[in-house]
Structures are given as C-alpha cells and as structure tokens.
C-alpha positions as CSV (number, residue, x, y, z in Angstrom):
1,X,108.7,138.9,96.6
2,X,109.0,136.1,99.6
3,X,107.0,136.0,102.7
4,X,109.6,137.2,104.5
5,X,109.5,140.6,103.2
6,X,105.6,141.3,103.8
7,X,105.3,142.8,107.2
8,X,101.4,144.3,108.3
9,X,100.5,147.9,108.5
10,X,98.2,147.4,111.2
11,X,97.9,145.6,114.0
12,X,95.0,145.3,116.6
13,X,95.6,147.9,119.5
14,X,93.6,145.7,122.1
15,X,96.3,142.5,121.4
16,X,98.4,144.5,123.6
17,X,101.0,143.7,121.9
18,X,104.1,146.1,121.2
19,X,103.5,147.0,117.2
20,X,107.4,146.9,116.8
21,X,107.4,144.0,118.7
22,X,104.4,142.0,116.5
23,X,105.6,143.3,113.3
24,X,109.0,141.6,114.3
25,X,107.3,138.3,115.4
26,X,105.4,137.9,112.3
27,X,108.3,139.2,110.1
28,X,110.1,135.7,112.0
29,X,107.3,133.5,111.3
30,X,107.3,134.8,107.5
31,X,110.7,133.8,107.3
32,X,110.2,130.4,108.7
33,X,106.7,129.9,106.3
34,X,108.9,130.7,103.3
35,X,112.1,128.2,104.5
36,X,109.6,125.5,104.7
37,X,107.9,126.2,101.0
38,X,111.7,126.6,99.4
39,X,112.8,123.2,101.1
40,X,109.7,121.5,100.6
41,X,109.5,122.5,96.9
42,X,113.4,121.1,96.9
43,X,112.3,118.4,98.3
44,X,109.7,117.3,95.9
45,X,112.0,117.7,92.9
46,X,114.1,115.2,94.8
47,X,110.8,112.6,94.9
48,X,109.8,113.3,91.2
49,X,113.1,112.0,90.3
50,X,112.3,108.7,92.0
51,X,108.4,109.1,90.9
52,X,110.4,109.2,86.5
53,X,112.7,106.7,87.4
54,X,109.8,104.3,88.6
55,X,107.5,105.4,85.8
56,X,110.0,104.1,83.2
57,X,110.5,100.9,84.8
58,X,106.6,100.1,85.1
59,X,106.3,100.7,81.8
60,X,108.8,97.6,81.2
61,X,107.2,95.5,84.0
62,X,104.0,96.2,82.4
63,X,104.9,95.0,78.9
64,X,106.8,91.7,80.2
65,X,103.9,89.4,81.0
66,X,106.2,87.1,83.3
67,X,105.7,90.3,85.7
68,X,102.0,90.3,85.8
69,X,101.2,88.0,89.0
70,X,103.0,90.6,91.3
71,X,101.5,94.0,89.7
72,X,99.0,93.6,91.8
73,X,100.4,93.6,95.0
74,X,102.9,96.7,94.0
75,X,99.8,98.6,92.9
76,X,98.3,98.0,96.4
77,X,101.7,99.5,97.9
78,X,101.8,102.6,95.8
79,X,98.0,102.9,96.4
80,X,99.1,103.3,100.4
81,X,101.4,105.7,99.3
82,X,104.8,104.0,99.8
83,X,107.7,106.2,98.0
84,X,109.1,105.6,94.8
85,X,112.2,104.8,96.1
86,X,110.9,102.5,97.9
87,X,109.0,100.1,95.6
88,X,112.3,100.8,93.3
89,X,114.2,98.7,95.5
90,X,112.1,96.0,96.6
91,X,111.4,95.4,92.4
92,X,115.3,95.5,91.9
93,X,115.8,92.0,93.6
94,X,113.9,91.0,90.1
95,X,115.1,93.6,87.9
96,X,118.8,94.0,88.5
97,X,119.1,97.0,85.7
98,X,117.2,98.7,88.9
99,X,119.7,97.6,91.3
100,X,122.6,99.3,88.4
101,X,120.7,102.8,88.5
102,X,120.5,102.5,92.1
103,X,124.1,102.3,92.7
104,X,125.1,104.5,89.9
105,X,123.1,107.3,91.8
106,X,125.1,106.6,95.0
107,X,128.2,105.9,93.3
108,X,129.0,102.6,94.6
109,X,130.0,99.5,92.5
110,X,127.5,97.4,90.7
111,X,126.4,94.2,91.8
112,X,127.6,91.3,89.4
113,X,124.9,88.3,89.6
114,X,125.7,84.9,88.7
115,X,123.6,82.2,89.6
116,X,122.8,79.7,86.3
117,X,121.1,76.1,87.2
118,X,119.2,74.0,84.8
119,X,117.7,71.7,87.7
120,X,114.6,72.8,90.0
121,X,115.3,72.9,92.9
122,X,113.9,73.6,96.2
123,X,114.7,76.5,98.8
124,X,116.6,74.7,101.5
125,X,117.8,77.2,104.4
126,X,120.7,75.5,105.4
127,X,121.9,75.0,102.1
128,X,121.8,78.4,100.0
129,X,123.8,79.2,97.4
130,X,126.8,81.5,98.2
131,X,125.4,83.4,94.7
132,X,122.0,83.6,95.9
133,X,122.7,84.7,99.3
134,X,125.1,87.2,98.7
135,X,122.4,88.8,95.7
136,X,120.0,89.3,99.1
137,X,122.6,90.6,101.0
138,X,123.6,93.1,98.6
139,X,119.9,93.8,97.7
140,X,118.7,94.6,101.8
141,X,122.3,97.1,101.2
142,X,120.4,98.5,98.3
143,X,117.7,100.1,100.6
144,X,120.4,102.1,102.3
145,X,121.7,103.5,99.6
146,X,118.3,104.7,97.9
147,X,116.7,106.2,101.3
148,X,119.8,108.4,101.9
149,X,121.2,109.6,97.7
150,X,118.9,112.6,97.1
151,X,116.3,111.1,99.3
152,X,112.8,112.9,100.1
153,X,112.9,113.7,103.6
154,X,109.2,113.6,103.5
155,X,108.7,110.7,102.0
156,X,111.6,108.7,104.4
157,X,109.6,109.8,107.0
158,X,106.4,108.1,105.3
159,X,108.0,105.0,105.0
160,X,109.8,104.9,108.3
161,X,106.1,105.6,109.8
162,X,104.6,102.6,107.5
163,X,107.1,99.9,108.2
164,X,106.9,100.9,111.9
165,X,103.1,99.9,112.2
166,X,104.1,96.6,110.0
167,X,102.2,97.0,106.8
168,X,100.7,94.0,105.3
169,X,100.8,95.1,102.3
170,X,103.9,95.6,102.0
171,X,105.0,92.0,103.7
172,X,102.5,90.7,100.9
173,X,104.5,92.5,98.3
174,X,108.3,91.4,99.2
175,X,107.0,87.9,99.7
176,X,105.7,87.8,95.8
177,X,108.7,89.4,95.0
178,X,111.2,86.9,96.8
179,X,109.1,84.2,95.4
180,X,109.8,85.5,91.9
181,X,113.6,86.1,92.2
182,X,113.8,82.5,93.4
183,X,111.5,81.2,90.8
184,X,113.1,82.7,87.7
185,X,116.3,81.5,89.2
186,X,114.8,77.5,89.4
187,X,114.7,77.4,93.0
188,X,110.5,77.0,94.1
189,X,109.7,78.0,97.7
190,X,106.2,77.4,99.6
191,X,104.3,80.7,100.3
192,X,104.6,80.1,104.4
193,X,108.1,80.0,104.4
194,X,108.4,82.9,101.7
195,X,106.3,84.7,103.8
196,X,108.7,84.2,107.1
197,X,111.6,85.6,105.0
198,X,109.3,88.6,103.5
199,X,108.6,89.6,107.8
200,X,112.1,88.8,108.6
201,X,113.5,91.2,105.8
202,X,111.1,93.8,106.4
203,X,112.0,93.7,110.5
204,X,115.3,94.2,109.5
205,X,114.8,96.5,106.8
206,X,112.9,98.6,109.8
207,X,116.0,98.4,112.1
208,X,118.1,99.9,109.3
209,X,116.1,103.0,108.2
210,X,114.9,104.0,111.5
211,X,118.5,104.7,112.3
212,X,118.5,106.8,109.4
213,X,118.9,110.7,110.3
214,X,116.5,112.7,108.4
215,X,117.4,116.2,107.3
216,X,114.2,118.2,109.0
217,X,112.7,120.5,107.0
C-alpha cells in the first residue's frame, strides 16, 4: 500500500477547512511524499553502483604500495562526502582501467595511452607532449561522461555545491594526483606549479558540471 492511497477519516472541524477539500489536499501531498521515496530509492541504486565500482578499485589501490602517498588525501575527499563517481574519475588519470569502465558505461570509445620515455624529465608548459596533453584532455572529458551515465541526481548536486565553494581538499587531491600521473610517466613537477594546474582544472571542471541539467526529484 503507497502513501498515496491513505487518506484521513477525520479532520479537525475548527481548521475550517472543507473535509472533501482536505482529504483531497492531503491525498496530493501523499502522492508527491511517495514520488519522492520511489525516485529517491531509484536514485540510490544508481550511487551504489558507483559506491561497488569504487569499492573494487580501492581494494587494488590499497594493495599496490606505489598508491599509498595519495590515499590520504582521497580518504579526506570521501570523508567530505564527495560522490563515488566523482573520486572514480579524478583516480582514473592514474588508473586508466577506470577511465575503460567509465566509457564502457557511456558507451564511448576507449582512450588509447601512449606515452613511453626512459629519460626524466621536467614539466615544461610550453613544451608538453601531444600524448600527454591529449591523456588530460580526454581525462577532464571523462568527468562529463560519469556525472551524466546513470548519474545520482543527489549526489551531482553535492558535488556541484562542493566545487562551487572551492574545496581544498579536493584541489589538494587532484594536485597529488596530477603529480603521480606525471611521475610514473618520468616527467617531475614542483608542488606550486602542480598545484596551479590542480585550481585551473578544478575551475574548469566547475564551469562544465554546473551546466549540467539535473533531473529534479
């Protein structure tokens, strides 16, 4: 039995209120309680599959000690309650399998990544290579994609709010992980700098899901 099909036998006679009248109102607001339970329940589903998918992928971070320098900082993100979906994308600049699930979900082509160079070197702004860039490019496309395939309207709306107030935290956490995608591809990058480019992709990562229309529940 939904909400919608209880209606009151009595209603207080000094409301003033019409009983046919009331019993309609509150037979309205019923239906709108039990809308918001069925969409909301719909819509949790939809962040659970996120919340497994993320689950399963920690468990791999967790076990690969090369990994352990930025658990930190994503622990302090989920801690502030960013979305699954969302720590899934900033980790799957370093974890392209991520990246693979991502676009398998949305059905769009995978990324092909190939960047070898035996030689440190260092991050040079003028002078990026085309393989390099085009891995960041496709990687600030990723976050597209995952806010708007079988997205929680909820939590969009949670991270929307977050990035608009300019988190920290989250600045902290896409610096370490930029610094670690450039790293384990032999190109070394000094924290200030790193940390310019975390703000600058996180300002644009803001423009890009604030356009995003969320499906109000």
């Amino acid at each position: 039995m939904w909400l919608e099909d209880f209606i009151p036998d009595e209603w207080p006679s000094e409301s003033g209120w019409n009983a046919a009248e009331a019993a309609e109102k509150y037979k309205e607001a019923a239906k709108k309680a039990a809308a918001w339970i069925k969409r909301t329940t719909k819509d949790e589903k939809k962040a659970r599959k996120y919340d497994d998918l993320l689950s399963h992928f920690l468990v791999l971070f967790i076990r690969e000690k090369k990994y352990d320098w930025i658990l930190e900082s994503l622990f302090k993100s989920l801690d502030i309650w960013y979305s699954s979906n969302f720590i899934l994308w900033i980790i799957s600049l370093i974890y392209l399998p991520i990246s693979d699930k991502i676009r398998e979900i949305s059905w769009k082509e995978l990324i092909s990544f190939n960047y070898h160079s035996d030689d440190s070197v260092a991050f040079d702004d003028s002078n990026i290579d085309l393989n390099i860039k085009n891995r960041i490019n496709d990687w600030v496309d990723d976050i597209i994609l995952i806010l708007t395939t079988e997205y929680s309207s909820i939590n969009t709306e949670k991270v929307i709010n977050l990035l608009s107030n300019w988190d920290n935290n989250i600045i902290s956490f896409t610096k370490d992980v930029f610094i670690f995608f450039l790293k384990e591809n032999n190109i070394s990058i000094n924290d200030a700098k790193a940390l310019s480019y975390a703000k600058f992709i996180i300002s644009e990562i803001n423009k890009k899901i604030s356009k995003i229309e969320i499906e109000q529940i």
